[in-house]
Gaussian input, Z-matrix of N, CA and C with variables (Angstrom, degrees):
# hf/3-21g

backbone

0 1
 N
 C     1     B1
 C     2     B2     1     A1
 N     3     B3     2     A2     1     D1
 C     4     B4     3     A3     2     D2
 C     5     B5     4     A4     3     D3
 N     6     B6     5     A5     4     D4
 C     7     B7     6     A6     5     D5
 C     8     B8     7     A7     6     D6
 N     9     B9     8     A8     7     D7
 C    10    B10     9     A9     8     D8
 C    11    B11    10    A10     9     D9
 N    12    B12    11    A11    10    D10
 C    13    B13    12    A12    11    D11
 C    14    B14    13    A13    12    D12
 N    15    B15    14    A14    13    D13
 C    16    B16    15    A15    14    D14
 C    17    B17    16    A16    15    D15
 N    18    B18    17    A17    16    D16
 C    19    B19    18    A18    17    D17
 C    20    B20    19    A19    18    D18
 N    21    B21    20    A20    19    D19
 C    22    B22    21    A21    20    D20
 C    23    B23    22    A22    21    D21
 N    24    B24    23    A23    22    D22
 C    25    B25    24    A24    23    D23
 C    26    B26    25    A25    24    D24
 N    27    B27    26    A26    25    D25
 C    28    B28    27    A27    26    D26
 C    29    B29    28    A28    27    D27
 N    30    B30    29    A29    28    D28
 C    31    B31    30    A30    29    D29
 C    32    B32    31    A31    30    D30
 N    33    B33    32    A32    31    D31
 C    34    B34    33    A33    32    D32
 C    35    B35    34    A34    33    D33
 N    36    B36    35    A35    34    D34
 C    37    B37    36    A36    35    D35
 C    38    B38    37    A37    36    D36
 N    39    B39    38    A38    37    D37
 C    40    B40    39    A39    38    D38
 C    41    B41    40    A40    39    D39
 N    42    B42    41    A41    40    D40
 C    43    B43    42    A42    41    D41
 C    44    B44    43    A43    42    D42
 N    45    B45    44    A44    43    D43
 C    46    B46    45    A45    44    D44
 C    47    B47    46    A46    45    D45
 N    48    B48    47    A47    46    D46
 C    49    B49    48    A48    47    D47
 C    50    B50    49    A49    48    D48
 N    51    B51    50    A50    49    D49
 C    52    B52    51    A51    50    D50
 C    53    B53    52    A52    51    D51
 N    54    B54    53    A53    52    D52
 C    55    B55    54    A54    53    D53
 C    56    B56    55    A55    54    D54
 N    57    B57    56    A56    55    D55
 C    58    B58    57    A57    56    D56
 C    59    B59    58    A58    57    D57
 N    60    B60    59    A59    58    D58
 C    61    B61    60    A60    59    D59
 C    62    B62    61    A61    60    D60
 N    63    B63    62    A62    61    D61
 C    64    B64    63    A63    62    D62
 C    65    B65    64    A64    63    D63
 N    66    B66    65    A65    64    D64
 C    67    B67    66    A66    65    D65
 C    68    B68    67    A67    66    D66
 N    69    B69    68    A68    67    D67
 C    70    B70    69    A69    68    D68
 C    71    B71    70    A70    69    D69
 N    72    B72    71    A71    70    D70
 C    73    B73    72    A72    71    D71
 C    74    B74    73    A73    72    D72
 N    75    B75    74    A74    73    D73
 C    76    B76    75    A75    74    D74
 C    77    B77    76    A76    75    D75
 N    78    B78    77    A77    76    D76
 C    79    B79    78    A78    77    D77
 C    80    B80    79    A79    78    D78
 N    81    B81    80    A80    79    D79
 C    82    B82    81    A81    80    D80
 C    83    B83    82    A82    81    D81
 N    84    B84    83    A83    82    D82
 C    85    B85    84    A84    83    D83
 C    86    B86    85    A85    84    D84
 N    87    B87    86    A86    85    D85
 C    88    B88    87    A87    86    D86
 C    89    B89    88    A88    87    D87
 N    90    B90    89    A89    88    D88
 C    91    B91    90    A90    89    D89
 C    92    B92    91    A91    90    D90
 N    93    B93    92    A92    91    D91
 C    94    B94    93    A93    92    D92
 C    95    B95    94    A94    93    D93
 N    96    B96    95    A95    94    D94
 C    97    B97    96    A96    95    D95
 C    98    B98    97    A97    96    D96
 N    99    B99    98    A98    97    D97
 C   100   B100    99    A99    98    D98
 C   101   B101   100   A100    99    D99
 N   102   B102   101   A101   100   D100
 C   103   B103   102   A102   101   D101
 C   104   B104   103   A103   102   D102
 N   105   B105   104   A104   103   D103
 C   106   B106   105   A105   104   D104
 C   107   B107   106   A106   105   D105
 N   108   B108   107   A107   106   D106
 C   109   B109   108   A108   107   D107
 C   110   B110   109   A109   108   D108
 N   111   B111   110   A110   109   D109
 C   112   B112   111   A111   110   D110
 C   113   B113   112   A112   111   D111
 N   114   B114   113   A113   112   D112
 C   115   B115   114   A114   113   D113
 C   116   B116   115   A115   114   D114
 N   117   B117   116   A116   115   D115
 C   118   B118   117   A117   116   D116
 C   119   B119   118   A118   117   D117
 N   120   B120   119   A119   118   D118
 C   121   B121   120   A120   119   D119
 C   122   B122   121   A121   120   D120
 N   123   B123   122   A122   121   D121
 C   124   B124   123   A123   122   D122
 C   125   B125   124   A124   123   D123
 N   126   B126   125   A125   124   D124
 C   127   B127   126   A126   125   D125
 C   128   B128   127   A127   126   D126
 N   129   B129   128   A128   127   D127
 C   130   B130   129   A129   128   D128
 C   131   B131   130   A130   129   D129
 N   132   B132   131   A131   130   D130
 C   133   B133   132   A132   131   D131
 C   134   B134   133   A133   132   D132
 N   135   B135   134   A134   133   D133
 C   136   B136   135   A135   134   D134
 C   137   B137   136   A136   135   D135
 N   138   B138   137   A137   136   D136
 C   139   B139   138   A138   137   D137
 C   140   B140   139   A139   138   D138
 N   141   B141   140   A140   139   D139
 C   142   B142   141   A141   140   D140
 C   143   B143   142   A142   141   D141
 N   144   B144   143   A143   142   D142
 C   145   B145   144   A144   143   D143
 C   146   B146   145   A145   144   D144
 N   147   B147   146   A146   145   D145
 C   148   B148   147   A147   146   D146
 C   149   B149   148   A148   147   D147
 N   150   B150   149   A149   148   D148
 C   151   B151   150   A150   149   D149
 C   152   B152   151   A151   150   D150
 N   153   B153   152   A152   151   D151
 C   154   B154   153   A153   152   D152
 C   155   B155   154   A154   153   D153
 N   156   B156   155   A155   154   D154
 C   157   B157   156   A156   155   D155
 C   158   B158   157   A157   156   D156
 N   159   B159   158   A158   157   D157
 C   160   B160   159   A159   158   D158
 C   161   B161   160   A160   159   D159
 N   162   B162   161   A161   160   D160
 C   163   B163   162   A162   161   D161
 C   164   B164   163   A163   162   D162
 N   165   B165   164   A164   163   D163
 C   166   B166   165   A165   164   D164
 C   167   B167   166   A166   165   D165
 N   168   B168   167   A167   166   D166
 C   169   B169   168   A168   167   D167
 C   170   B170   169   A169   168   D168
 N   171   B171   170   A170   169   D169
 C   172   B172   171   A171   170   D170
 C   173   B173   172   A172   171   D171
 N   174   B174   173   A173   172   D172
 C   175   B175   174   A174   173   D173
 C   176   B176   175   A175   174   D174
 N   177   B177   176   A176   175   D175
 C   178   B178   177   A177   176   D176
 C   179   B179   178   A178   177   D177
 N   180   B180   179   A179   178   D178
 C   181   B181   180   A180   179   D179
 C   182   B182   181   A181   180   D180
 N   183   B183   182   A182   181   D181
 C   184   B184   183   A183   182   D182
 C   185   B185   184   A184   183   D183
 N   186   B186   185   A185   184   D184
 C   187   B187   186   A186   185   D185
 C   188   B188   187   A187   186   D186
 N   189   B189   188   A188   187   D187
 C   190   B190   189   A189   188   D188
 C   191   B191   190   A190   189   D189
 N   192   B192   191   A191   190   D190
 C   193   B193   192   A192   191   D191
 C   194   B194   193   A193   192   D192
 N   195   B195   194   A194   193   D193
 C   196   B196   195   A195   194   D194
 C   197   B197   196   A196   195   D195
 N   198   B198   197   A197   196   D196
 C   199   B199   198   A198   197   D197
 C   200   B200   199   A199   198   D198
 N   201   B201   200   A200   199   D199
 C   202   B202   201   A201   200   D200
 C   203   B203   202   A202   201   D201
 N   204   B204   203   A203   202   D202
 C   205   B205   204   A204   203   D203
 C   206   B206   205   A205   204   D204
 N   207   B207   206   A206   205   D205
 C   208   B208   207   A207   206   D206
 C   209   B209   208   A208   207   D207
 N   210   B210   209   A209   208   D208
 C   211   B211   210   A210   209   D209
 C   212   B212   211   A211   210   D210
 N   213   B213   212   A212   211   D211
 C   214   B214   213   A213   212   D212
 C   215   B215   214   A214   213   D213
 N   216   B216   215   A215   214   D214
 C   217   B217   216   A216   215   D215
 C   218   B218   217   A217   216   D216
 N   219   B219   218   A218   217   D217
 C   220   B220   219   A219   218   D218
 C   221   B221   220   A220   219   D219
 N   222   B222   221   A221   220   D220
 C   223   B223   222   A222   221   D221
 C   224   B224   223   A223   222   D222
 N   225   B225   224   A224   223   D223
 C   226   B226   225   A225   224   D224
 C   227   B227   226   A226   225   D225
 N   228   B228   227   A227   226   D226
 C   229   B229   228   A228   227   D227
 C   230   B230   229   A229   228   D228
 N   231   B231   230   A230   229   D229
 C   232   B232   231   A231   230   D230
 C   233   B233   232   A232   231   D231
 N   234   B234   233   A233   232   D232
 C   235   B235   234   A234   233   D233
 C   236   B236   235   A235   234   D234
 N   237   B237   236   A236   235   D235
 C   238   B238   237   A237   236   D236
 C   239   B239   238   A238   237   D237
 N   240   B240   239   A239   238   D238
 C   241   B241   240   A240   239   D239
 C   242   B242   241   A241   240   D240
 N   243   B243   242   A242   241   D241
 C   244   B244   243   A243   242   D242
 C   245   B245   244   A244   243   D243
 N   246   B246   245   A245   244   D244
 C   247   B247   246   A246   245   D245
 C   248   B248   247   A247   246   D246
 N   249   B249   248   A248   247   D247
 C   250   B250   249   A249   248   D248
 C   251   B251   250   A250   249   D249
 N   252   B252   251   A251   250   D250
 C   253   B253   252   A252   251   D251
 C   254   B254   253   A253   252   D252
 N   255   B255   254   A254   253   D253
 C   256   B256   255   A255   254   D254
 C   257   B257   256   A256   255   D255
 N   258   B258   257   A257   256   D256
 C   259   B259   258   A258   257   D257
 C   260   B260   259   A259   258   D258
 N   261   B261   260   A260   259   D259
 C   262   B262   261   A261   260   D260
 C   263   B263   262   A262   261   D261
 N   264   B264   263   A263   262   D262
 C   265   B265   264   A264   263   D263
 C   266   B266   265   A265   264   D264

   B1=1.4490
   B2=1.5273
   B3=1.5865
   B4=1.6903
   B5=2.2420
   B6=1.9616
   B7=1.6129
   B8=1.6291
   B9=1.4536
   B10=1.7327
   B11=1.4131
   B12=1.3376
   B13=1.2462
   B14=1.5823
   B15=0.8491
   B16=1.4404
   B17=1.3661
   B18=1.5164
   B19=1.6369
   B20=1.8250
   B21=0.7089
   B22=1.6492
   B23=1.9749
   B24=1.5521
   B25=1.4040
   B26=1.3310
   B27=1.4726
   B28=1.3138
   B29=1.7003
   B30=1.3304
   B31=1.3576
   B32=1.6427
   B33=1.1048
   B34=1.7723
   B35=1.1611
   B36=1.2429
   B37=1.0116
   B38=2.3430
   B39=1.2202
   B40=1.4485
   B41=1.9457
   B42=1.0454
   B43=1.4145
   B44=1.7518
   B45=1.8295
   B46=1.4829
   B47=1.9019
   B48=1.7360
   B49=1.6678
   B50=1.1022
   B51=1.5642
   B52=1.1594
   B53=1.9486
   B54=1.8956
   B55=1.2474
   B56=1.7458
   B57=1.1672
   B58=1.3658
   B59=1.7388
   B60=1.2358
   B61=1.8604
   B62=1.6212
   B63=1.4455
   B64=1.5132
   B65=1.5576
   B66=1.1591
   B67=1.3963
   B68=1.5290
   B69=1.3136
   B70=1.0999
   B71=1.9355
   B72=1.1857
   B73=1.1531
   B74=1.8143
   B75=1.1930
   B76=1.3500
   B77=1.6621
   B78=1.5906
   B79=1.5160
   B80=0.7213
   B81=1.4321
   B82=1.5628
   B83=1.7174
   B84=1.4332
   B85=1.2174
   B86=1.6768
   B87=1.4299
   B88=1.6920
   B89=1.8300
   B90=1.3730
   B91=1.7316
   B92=1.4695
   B93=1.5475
   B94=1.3551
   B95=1.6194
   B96=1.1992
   B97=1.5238
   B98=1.1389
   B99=1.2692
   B100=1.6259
   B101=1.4506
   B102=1.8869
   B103=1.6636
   B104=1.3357
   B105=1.6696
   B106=1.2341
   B107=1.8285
   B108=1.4384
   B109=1.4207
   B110=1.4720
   B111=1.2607
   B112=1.4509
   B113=1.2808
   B114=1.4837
   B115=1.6710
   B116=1.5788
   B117=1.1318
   B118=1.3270
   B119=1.9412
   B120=1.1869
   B121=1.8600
   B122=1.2751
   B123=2.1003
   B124=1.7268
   B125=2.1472
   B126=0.9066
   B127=1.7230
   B128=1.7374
   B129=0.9268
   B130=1.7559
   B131=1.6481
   B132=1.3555
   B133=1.6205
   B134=1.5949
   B135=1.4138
   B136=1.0301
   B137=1.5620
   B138=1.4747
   B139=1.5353
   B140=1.8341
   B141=1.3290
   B142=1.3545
   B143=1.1170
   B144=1.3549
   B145=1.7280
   B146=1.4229
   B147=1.2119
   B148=1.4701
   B149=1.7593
   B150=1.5187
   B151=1.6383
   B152=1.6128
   B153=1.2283
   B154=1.2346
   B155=2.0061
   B156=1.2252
   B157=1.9714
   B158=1.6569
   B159=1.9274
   B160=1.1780
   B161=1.7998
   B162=1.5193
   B163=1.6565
   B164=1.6040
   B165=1.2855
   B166=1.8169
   B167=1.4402
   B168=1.2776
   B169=1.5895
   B170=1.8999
   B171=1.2355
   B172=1.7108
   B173=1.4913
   B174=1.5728
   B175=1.9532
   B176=1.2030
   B177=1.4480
   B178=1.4975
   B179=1.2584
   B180=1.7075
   B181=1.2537
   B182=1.6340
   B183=1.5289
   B184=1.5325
   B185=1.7688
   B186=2.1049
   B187=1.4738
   B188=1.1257
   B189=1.7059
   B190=1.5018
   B191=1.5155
   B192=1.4109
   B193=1.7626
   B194=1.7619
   B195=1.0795
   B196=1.7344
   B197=1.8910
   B198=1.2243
   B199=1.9394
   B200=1.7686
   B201=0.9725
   B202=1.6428
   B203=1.3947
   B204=1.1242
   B205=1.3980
   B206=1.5789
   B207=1.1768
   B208=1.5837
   B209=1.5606
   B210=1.6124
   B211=1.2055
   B212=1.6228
   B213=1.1616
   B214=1.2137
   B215=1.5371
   B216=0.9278
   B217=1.3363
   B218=1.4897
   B219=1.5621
   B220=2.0687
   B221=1.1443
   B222=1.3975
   B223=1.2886
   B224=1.4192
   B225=1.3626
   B226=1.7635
   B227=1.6921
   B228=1.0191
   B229=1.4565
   B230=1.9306
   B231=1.3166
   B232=1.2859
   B233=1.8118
   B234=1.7148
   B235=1.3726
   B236=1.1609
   B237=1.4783
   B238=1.3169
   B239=2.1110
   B240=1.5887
   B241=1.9149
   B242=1.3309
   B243=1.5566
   B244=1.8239
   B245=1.6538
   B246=1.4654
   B247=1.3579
   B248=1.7421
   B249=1.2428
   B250=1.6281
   B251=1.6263
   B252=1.4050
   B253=1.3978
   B254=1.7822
   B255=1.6933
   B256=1.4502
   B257=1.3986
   B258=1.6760
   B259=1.1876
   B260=1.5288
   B261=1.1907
   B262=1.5271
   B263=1.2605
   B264=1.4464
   B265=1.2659
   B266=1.1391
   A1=110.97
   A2=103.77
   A3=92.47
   A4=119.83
   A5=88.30
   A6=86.24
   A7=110.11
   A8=103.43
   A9=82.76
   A10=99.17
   A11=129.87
   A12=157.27
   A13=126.00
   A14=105.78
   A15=128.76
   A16=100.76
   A17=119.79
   A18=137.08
   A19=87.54
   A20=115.00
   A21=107.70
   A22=101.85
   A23=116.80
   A24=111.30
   A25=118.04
   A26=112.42
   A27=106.85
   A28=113.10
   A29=131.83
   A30=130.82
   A31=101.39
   A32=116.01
   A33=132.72
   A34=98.34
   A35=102.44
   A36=137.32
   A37=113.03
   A38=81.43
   A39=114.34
   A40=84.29
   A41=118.44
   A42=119.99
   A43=125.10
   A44=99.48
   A45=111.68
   A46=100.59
   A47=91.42
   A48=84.88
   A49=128.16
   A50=135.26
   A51=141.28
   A52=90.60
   A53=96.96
   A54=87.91
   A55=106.70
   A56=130.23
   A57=113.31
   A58=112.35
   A59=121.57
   A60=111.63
   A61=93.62
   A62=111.50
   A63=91.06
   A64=113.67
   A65=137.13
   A66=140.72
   A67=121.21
   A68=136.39
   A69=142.39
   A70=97.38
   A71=111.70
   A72=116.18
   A73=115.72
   A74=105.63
   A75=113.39
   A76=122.03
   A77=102.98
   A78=127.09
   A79=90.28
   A80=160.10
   A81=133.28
   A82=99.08
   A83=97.54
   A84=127.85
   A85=108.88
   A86=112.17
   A87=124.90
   A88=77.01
   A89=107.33
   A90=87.04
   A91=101.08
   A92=125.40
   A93=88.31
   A94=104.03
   A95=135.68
   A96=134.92
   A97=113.85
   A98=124.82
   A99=132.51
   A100=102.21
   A101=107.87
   A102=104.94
   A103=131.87
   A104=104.58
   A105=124.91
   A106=119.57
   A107=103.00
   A108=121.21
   A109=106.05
   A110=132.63
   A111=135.30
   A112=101.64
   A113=125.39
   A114=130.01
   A115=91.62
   A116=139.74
   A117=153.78
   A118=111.80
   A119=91.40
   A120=125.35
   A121=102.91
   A122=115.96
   A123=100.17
   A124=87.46
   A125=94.72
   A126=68.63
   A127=87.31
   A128=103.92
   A129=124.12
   A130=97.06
   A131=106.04
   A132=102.70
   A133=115.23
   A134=132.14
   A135=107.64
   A136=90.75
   A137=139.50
   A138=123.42
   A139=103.39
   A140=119.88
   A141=117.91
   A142=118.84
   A143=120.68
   A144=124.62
   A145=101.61
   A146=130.19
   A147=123.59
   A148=99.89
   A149=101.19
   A150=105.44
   A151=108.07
   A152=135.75
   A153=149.82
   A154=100.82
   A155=90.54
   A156=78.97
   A157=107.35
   A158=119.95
   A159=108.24
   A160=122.71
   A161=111.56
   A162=110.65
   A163=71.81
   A164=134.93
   A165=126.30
   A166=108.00
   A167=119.53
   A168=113.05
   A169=91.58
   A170=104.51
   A171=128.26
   A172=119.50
   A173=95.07
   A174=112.34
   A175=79.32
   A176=140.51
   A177=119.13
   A178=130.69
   A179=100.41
   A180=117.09
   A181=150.12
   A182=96.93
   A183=145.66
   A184=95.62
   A185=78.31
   A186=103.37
   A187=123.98
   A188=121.60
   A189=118.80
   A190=121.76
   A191=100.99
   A192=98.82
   A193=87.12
   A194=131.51
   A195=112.93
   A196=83.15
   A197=127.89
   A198=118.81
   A199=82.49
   A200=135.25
   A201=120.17
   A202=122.11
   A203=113.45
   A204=137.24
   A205=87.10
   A206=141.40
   A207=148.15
   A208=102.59
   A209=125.62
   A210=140.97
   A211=121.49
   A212=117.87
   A213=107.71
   A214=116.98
   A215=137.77
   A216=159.89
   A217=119.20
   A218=109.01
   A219=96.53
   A220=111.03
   A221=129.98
   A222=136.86
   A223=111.58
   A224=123.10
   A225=145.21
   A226=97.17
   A227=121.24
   A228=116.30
   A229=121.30
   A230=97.95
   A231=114.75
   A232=100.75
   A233=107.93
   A234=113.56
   A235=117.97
   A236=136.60
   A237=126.49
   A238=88.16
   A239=84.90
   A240=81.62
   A241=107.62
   A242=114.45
   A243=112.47
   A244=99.37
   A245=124.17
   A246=113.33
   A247=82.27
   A248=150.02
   A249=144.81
   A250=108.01
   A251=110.85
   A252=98.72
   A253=110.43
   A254=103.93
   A255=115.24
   A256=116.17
   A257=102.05
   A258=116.67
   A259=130.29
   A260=105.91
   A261=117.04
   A262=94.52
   A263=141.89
   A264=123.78
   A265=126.97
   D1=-52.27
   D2=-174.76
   D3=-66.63
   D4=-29.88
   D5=172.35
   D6=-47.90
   D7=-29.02
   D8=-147.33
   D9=-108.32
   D10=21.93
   D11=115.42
   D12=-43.57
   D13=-17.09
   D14=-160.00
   D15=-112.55
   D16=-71.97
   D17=176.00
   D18=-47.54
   D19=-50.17
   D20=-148.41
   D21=-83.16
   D22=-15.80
   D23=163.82
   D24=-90.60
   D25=-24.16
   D26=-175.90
   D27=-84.78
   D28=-19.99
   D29=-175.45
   D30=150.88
   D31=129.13
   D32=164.62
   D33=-53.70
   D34=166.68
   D35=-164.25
   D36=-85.95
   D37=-36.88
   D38=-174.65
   D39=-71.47
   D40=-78.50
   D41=-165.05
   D42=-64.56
   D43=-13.66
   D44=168.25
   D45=-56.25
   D46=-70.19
   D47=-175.59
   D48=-49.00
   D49=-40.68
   D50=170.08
   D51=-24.11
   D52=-86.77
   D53=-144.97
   D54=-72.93
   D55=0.57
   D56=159.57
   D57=-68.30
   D58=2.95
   D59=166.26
   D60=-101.30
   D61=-30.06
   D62=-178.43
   D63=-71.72
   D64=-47.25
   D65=157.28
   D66=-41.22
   D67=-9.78
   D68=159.06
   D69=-76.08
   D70=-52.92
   D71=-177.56
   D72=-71.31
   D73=-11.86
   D74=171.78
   D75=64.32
   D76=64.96
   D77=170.70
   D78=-149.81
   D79=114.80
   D80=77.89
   D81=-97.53
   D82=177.33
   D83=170.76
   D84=-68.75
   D85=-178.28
   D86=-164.61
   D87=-101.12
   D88=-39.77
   D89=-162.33
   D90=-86.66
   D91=-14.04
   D92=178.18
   D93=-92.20
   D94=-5.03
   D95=145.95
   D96=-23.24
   D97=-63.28
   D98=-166.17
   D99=-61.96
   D100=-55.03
   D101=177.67
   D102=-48.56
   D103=-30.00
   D104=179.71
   D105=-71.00
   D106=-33.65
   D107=177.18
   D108=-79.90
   D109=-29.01
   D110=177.51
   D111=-77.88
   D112=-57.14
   D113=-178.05
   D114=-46.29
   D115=-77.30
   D116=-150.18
   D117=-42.97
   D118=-53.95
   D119=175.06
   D120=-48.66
   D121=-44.16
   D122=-166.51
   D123=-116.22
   D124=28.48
   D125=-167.63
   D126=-137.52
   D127=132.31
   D128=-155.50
   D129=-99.87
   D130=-44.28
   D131=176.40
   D132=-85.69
   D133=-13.67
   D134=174.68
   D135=-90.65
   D136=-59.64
   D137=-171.63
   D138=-19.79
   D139=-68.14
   D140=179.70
   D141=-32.01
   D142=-51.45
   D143=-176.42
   D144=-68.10
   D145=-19.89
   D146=-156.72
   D147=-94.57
   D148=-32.10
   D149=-176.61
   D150=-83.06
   D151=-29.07
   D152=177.55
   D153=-73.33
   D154=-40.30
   D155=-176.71
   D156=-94.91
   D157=-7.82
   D158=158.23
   D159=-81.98
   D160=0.83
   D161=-157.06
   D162=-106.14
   D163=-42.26
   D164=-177.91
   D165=-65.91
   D166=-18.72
   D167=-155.66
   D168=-86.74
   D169=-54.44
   D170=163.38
   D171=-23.02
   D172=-54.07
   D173=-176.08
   D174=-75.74
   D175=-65.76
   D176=-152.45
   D177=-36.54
   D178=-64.87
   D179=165.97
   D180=-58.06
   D181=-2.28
   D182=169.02
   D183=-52.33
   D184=-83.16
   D185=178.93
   D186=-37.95
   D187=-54.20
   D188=-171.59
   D189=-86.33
   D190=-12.33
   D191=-170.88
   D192=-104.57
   D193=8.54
   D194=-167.12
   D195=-105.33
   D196=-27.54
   D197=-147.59
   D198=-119.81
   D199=-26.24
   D200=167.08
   D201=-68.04
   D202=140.00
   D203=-150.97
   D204=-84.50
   D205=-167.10
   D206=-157.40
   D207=-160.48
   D208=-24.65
   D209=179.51
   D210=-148.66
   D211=139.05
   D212=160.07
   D213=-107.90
   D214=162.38
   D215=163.53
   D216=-74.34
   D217=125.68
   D218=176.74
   D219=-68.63
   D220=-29.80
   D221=-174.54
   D222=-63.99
   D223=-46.66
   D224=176.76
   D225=-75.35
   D226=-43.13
   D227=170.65
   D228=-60.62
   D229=-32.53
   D230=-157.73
   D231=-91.96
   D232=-33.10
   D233=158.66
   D234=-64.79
   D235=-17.49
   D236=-139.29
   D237=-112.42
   D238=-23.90
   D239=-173.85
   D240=-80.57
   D241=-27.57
   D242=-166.19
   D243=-81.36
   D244=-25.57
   D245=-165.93
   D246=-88.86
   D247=-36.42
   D248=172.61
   D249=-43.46
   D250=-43.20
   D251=-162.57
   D252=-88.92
   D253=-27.34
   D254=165.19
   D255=-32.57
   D256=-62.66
   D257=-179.42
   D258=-57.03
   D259=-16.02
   D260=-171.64
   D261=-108.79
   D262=-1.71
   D263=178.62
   D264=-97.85

């Protein structure tokens, strides 16, 4: 009774996730940080959501910065337009 007394003054549940995607995205405020760090402390299902969308956010960036190239080439550029326009013709 008193947790969920507790969950329900400090921030829903609905508005934790919100701002844990906005804080991935990097806007919130310091105070709604703190609200967010208190929600987190008593509420067992959003901490979960928060560790599951930081271990995906992690793989993402794994994924996209490990298989992108750092340069392209005019020559690799210049292959990449004649076999595009082949194809479209």
């Amino acid at each position: 009774m008193v947790r969920r007394l507790i969950h329900i003054l400090f921030m829903p549940c609905r508005q934790a996730t919100l701002l844990i995607e906005k804080r991935n995205a990097g806007s919130i405020t310091s105070f709604q940080k703190i609200r967010l760090s208190a929600h987190l402390m008593i509420c067992k299902w959003c901490n979960a959501y928060n560790r599951k969308i930081n271990v995906m956010e992690d793989l993402m960036k794994k994924i996209f910065t490990q298989d992108a190239p750092e340069k392209f080439n005019k020559t690799d550029l210049q292959l990449f337009k004649d076999k595009l326009k082949e194809k479209l013709k």
